[in-house]
C-alpha positions in Angstrom: 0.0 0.0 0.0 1.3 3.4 -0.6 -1.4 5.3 1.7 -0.6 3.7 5.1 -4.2 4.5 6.6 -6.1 1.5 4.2 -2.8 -0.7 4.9 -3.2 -0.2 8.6 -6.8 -0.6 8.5 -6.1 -4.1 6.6 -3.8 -5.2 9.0 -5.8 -4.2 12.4 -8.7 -6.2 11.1 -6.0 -9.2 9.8 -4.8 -9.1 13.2 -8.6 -9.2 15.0 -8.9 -12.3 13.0 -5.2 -13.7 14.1 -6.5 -13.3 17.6 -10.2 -14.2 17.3 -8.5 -18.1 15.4 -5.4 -18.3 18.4 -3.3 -18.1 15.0 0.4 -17.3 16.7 2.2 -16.6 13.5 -0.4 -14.2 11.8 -0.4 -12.5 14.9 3.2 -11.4 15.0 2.9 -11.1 11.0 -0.1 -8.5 11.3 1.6 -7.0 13.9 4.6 -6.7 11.8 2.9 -4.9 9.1 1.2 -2.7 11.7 5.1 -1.6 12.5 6.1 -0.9 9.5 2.8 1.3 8.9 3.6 2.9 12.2 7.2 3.6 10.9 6.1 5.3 7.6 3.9 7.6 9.8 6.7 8.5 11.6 5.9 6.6 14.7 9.1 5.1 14.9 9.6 3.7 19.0 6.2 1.2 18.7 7.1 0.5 14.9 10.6 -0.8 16.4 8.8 -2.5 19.0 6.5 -4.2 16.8 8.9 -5.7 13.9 11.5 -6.5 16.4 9.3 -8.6 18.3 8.0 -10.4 15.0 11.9 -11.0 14.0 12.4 -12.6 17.1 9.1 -14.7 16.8 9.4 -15.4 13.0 12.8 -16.6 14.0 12.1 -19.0 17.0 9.0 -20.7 15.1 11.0 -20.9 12.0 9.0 -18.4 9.9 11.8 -17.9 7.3 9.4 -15.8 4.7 8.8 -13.5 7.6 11.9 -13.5 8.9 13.6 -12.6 5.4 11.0 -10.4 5.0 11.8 -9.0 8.4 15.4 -8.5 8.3 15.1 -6.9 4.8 12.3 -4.0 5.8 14.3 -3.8 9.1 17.8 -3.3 7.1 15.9 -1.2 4.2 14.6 1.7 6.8 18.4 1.8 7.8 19.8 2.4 4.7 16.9 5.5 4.1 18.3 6.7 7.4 22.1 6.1 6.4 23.1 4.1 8.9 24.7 1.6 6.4 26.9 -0.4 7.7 24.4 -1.3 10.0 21.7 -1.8 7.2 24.2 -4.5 5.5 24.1 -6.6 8.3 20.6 -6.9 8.3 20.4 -7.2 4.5 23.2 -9.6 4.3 21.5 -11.6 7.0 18.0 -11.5 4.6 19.8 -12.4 1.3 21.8 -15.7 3.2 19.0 -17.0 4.6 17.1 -16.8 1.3 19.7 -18.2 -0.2 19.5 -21.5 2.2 16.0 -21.7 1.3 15.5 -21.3 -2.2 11.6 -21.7 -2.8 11.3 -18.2 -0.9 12.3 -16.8 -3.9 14.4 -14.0 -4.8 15.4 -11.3 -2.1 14.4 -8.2 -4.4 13.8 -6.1 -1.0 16.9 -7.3 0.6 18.9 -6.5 -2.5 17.6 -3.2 -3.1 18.4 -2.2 0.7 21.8 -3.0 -0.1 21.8 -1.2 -3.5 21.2 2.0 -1.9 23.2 1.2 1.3 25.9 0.7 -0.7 25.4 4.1 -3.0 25.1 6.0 0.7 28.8 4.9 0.9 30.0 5.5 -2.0 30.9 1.6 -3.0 29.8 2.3 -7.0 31.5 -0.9 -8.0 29.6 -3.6 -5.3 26.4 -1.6 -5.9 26.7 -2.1 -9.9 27.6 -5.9 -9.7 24.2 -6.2 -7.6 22.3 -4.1 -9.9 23.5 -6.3 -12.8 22.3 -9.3 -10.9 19.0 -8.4 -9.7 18.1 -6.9 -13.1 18.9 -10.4 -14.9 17.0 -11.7 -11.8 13.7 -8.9 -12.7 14.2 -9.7 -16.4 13.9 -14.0 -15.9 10.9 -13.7 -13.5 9.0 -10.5 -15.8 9.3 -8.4 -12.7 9.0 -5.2 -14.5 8.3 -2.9 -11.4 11.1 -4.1 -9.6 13.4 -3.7 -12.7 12.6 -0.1 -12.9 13.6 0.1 -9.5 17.1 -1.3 -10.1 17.2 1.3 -13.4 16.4 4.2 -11.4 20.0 3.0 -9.1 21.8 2.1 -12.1 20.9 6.2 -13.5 22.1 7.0 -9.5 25.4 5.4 -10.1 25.7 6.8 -13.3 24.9 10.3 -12.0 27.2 9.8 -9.3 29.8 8.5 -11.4 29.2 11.7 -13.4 28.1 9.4 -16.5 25.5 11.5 -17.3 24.6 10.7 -20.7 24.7 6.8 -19.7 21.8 8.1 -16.9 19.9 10.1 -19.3 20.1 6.6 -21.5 19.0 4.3 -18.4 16.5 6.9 -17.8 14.8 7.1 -21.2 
């Protein structure tokens, strides 16, 4: 969702039902979700709260999806925030673990998080080899939206490269 207020709304009422069925692990998912709504409407302490308490659960009942999911949205809001080295621990962690488990398929969030983690510090050359990879990954599986993402960071490394005819090429 790009509004948070229908996402929120979803996941209030997907957690009601989580509680009303005793469903332990849609619990801590909706409550998950809730977080990172809370975190995109600036409520950042509960939002914390919230997501690291759904790591920690997806990770003791062997949730991998969530916790994948978790480590990537959790090192992703790092990287927006610059605190990068930090945010490639997390995303490092998300991108192994889907690795060991292939069937979760490929970690498009994690990788982005790194993308841009890596741009923040400056690390053009890492950043590009991923880009290259998760393109051919967006390309196989006809994943057009998240290609375009990994174009618009290809045009940021080109701009920060000062390449800027190759971004105004990636851009068009």
């Amino acid at each position: 969702e790009i509004d948070s207020a229908p996402a929120r709304a979803d996941w209030e009422e997907a957690l009601a039902v989580a509680t009303k069925l005793d469903d332990a692990k849609w619990k801590f998912r909706a409550a998950a979700e809730l977080g990172f709504e809370q975190f995109l409407e600036g409520d950042i302490g509960p939002a914390r709260k919230a997501v690291a308490s759904a790591l920690i659960a997806a990770h003791t009942t062997g949730d991998v999806g969530a916790e994948i999911r978790y480590l990537a949205a959790i090192g992703t809001a790092l990287a927006w925030n610059r605190l990068d080295d930090q945010a490639i621990s997390y995303l490092d962690r998300s991108i192994d673990l889907a690795k060991k488990h292939p069937d979760s398929g490929y970690p498009f969030l994690a990788v982005a998080g790194k993308i841009q983690a890596l741009i923040n510090k400056k690390d053009y050359k890492e950043a590009s080899v991923l880009i290259d990879e998760s393109a051919r990954e967006a390309q196989s599986r006809h994943k057009d939206i998240k290609l375009g993402e990994v174009l618009l960071f290809k045009a940021d490394v080109a701009l920060a490269t000062h390449q800027l005819s190759d971004a105004v090429a990636i851009l068009n």
